[in-house]
N, C-alpha and C positions, 0 to 999 in steps of 0.2 A: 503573329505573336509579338508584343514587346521586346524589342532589343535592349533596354535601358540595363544596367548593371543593376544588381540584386545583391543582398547582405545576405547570407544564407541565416546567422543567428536573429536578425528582422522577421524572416518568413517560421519560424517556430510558436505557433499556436494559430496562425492567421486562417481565417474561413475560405474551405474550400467551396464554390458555388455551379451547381449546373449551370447550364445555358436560359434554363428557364427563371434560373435566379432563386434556386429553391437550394439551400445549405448541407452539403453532403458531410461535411467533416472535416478535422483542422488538423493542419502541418505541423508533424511532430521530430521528423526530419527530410534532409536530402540525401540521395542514393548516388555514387558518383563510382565508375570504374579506372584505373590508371591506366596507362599507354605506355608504351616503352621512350617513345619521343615528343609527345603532345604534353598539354598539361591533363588533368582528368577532366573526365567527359561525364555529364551528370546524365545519370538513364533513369529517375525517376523520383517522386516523392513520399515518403511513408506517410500516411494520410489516416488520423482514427478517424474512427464512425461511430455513431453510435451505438451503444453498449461494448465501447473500448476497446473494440476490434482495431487491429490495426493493419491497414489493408497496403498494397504495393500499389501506385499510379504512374503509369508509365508518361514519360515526359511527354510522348508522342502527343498524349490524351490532354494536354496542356495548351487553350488555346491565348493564354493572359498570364501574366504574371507580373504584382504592381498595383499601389494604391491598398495597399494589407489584404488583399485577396488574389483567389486564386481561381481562373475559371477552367473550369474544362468542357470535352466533348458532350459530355454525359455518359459516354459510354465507361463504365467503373465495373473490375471483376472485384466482388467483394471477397472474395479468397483471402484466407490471412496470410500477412506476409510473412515471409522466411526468407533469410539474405541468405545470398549463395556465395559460394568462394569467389573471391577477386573483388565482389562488393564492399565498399565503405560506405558507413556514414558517418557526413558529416560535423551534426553535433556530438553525436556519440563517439566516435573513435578519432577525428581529426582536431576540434578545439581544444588548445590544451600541449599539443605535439609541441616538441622544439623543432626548430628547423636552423639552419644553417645558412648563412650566406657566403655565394659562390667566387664572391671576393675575399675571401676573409675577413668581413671584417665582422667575426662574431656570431651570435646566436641567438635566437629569441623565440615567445610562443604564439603559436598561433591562437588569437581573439576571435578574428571573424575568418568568414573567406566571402569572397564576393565571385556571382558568375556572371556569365555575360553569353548571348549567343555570338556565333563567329559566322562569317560569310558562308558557310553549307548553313545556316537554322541549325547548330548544333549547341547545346548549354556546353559549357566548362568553364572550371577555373579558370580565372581570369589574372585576380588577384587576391595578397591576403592583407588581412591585418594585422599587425603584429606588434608586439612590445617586447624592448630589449631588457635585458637584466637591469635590475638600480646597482647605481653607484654609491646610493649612502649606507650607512647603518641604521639610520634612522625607521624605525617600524612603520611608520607613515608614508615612506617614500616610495616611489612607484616606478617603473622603468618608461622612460618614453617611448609614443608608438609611432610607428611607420608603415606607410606601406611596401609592398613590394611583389612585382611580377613571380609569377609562380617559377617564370624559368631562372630567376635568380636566386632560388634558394634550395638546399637539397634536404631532405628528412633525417633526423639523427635518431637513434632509438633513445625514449625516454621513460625513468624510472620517477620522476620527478611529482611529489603527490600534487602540485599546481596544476597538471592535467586535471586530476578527478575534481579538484574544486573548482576548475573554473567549468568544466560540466556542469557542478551541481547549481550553479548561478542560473543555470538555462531551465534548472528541474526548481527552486527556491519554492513557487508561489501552489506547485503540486501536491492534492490530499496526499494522503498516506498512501490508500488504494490506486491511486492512478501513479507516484512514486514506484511505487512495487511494481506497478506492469510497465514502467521504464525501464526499471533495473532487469526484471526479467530478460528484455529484449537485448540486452548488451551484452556481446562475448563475456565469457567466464572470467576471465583476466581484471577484464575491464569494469566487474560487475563487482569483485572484490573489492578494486582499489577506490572504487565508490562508498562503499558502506565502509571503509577503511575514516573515510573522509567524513562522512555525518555524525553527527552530535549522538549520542547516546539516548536521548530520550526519541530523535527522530529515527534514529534505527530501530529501535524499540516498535515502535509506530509500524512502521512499514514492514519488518519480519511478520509483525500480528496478520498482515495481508497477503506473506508470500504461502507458496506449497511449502509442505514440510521440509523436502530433498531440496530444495532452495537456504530453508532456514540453517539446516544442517551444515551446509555446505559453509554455509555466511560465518555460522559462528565456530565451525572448523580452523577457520581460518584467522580467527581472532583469539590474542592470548589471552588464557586464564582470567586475570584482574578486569580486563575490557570487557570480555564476554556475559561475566560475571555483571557489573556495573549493565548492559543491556538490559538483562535478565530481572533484575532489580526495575527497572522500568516498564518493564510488560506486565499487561495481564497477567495475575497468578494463575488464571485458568491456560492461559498459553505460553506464559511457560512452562508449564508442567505439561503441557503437550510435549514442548521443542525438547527439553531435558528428555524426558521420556524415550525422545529418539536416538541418543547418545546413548556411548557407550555409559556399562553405568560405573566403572572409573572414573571418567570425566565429569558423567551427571553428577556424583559426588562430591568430586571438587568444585564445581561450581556450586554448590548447595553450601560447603561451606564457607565462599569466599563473599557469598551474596549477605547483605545486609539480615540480620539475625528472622527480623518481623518479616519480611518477605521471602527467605526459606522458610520460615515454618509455615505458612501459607500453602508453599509451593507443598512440599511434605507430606502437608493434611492430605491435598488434593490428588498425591500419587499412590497414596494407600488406598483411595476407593477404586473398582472396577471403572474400567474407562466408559462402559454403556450405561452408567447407571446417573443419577441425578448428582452422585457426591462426585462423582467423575467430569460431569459436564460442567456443574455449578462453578460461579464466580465469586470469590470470599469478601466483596468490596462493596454490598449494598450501603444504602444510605439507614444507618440502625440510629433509633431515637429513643428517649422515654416516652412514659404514655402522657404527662405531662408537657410536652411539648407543643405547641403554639403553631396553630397553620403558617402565620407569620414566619415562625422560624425553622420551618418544614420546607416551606417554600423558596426562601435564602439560601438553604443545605442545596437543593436540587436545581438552583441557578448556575451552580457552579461552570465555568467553562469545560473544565477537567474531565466531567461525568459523562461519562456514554447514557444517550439518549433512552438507552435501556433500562439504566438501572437509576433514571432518573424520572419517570414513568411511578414511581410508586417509592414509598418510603415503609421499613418495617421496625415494626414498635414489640420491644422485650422490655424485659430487667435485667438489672445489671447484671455482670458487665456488658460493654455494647462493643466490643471486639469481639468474631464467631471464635470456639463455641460460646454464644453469648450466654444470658441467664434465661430464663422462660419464655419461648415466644408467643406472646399473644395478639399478632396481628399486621395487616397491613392496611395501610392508607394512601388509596390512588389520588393521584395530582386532580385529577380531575373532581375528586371529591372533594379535597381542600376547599378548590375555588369557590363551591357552592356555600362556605360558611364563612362566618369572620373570621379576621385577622388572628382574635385572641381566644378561638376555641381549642380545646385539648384535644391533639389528635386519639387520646386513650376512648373519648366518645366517637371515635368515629370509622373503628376497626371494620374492614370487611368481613362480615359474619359468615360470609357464605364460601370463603375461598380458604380450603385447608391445609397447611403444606407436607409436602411428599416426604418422607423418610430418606433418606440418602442410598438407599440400598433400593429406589424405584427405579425403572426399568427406563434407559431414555426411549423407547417407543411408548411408556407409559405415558412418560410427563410430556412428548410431543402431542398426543391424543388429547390432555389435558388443556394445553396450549391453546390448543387449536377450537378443543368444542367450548370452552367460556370466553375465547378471542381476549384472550391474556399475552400480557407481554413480559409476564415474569413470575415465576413461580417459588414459594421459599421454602428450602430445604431444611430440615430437623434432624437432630441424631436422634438415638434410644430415649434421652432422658428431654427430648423435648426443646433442646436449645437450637436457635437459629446456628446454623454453618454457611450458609450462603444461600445466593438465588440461580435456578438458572434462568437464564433468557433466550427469545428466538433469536438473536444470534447464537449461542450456543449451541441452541437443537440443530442452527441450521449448517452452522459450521460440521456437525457432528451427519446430519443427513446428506451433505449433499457430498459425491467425489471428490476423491482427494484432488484430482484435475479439472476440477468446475472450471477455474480462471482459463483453462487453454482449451474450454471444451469446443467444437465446432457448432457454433450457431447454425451452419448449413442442415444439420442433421435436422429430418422431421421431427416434427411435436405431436404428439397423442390430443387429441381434440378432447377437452373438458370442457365441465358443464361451465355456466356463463357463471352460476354464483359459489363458485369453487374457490374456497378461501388460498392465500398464497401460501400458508403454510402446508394445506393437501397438495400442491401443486411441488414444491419441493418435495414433501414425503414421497410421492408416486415416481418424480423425477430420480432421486435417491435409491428409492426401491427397484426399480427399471434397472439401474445402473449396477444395484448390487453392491457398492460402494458407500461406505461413511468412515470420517475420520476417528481416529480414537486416539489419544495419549499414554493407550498400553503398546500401541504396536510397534514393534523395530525396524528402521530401515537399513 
């Protein structure tokens, strides 16, 4: 194996490769134990796979390391990993620490850490990277960095939120969903002072992705005003899950602390039965008059903003075109557009054949629905006929599958379906197996 020193924040996302040169999965951290007299000794890699597993690789199985890749044996137990007591990781729980120097003179954080093997073929700390406090006041000014042997410096305990930011340096370029399944993996402590740290709109994001006893926990621990302002950022369909699981003292404070148009939103949506189409629905489709212009149907549905869902199809009322709007009469799929000009009225080109559900439809209903016209969004009505929202196969699917989808064991077997078994019976069956579907009536 390569002896050369290694930057541990360098080897975070780098391709891990068999021996036959075929791509197992990328380095999302290093695994490293302390010693009472040594420096720490690194015993392995956390390594995803795909379908975001994140698996343990023990260093032994490491025959390269260097040149942005990683090789190994091949031999890989796909088991998910779980750190056990004594375990750190590196990016996760060490960048960011302060530390101490053993001379006095001072204190600084650690940037990087660098490993090295030592004369047994053993990895450990070597050295770190570090930067001292600044000395100006200036907002722009930065502390200078130095290195330094590990045995020069001793660990301080730190409350300091420059930890959790400079973690999130290492997480920046991460979807939402693959965010969530970082933060999940990081002690409780350490998982706080993260979402402590992100912007509001990227918190927003990534809550949309966690389990519910995750969300709960996140905005527990977030006061009032902040929580709120989150909440205002989400999905009104998920928030009025997440609310839903608070108490409803708290759920109520925050309903009134949130921006007037996005509790009443949220409101609507906690009045209907959580299985039903007004329960799952999302009050944010793209509504237009019939008047309206493929040209300028097609602009609305560019937006970067709009989940790919609910930009699939645009729905045409009377006024007003905030739900409950004025009379629905219709939809028009993107794909229909394309097929006319620029300057035709979407009011000629409503789908005749697709009718929407009353609010009080059954979500096993409108998943059936879904599924046998291979729709990707279906629009909800109240009594008197006005649009309320759409739901989507995100919604059904959020709402079918386990509340613990994201930590489910890939190992378990699969029931063998037919070849042309649409993906939405495949989660319904999966769902039903399980017994389990999410609701935003239920209490944790």
């Amino acid at each position: 194996m390569s002896a050369a020193k290694v930057f541990v924040a360098r080897l975070a996302g780098c391709a891990v490769f068999d021996p036959a040169g075929d791509r197992v999965g990328r380095v999302r951290d290093v695994l490293v134990v302390y010693r009472r007299k040594d420096s720490p000794r690194v015993v392995g890699l956390v390594v995803e796979v795909p379908g975001r597993r994140r698996i343990f690789l023990s260093i032994g199985r490491v025959t390269s390391i260097g040149s942005g890749q990683i090789i190994t044996t091949g031999l890989i137990n796909l088991r998910r990993f779980e750190q056990r007591g004594g375990e750190v990781r590196v990016i996760a729980e060490m960048l960011g620490r302060v530390v101490t120097f053993v001379d006095g003179s001072g204190s600084a954080t650690i940037e990087d850490v660098a490993i090295e093997q030592n004369a047994q073929g053993e990895w450990e700390v070597r050295e770190l990277f570090l930067r001292r406090p600044k000395t100006s006041a200036s907002p722009f000014a930065k502390g200078h960095t130095v290195f330094a042997p590990w045995a020069d410096v001793t660990e301080s305990s730190n409350d300091d939120p420059q930890s959790a930011r400079h973690l999130l340096a290492t997480y920046e370029d991460l979807l939402p969903a693959d965010l969530a399944n970082a933060l999940l993996d990081l002690p409780d402590e350490r998982r706080l002072e993260v979402a402590e740290e992100l912007s509001d709109e990227r918190l927003a994001d990534v809550l949309e992705e966690m389990p519910e006893s995750e969300q709960v926990e996140i905005l527990e621990h977030l006061e009032d005003d902040r929580a709120a302002d989150v909440l205002d950022q989400m999905q009104p369909d998920d928030a009025a899950d997440l609310i839903a699981q608070l108490t409803e003292e708290r759920g109520e404070t925050l309903l009134e602390l949130m921006q007037p148009e996005e509790a009443e939103d949220v409101r609507m949506l906690l009045a209907y039965a959580p299985d039903t189409a007004g329960g799952l629905m999302t009050t944010e489709p793209v509504i237009v008059p019939a008047d309206t212009t493929v040209a300028e149907a097609l602009a609305l549905i560019r937006r970067q903003d709009l989940a790919p869902a609910l930009g699939a199809a645009v729905c045409v009322t009377l006024p007003p075109y905030e739900p409950p709007t004025g009379r629905f009469l219709g939809m028009v799929h993107f794909q229909q557009m394309l097929r006319y000009p620029p300057m035709e009225r979407l009011g000629t080109l409503l789908d005749q054949k697709l009718d929407p559900v009353p609010a009080d439809t059954s979500a096993a209903e409108v998943s059936r629905i879904l599924a046998s016209y291979d729709l990707v969004s279906v629009p909800v009505v109240d009594e008197n006929h006005r649009l309320v929202g759409v739901v989507t196969v995100d919604d059904i699917l959020d709402y079918l599958l386990p509340d613990d989808w994201r930590s489910h064991d890939e190992d378990e077997p699969a029931k063998l379906l037919r070849a042309d078994t649409s993906p939405l019976e495949i989660v319904t069956t999966t769902a039903a197996a399980s017994g389990r579907g999410k609701t935003h009536g239920s209490k944790s």
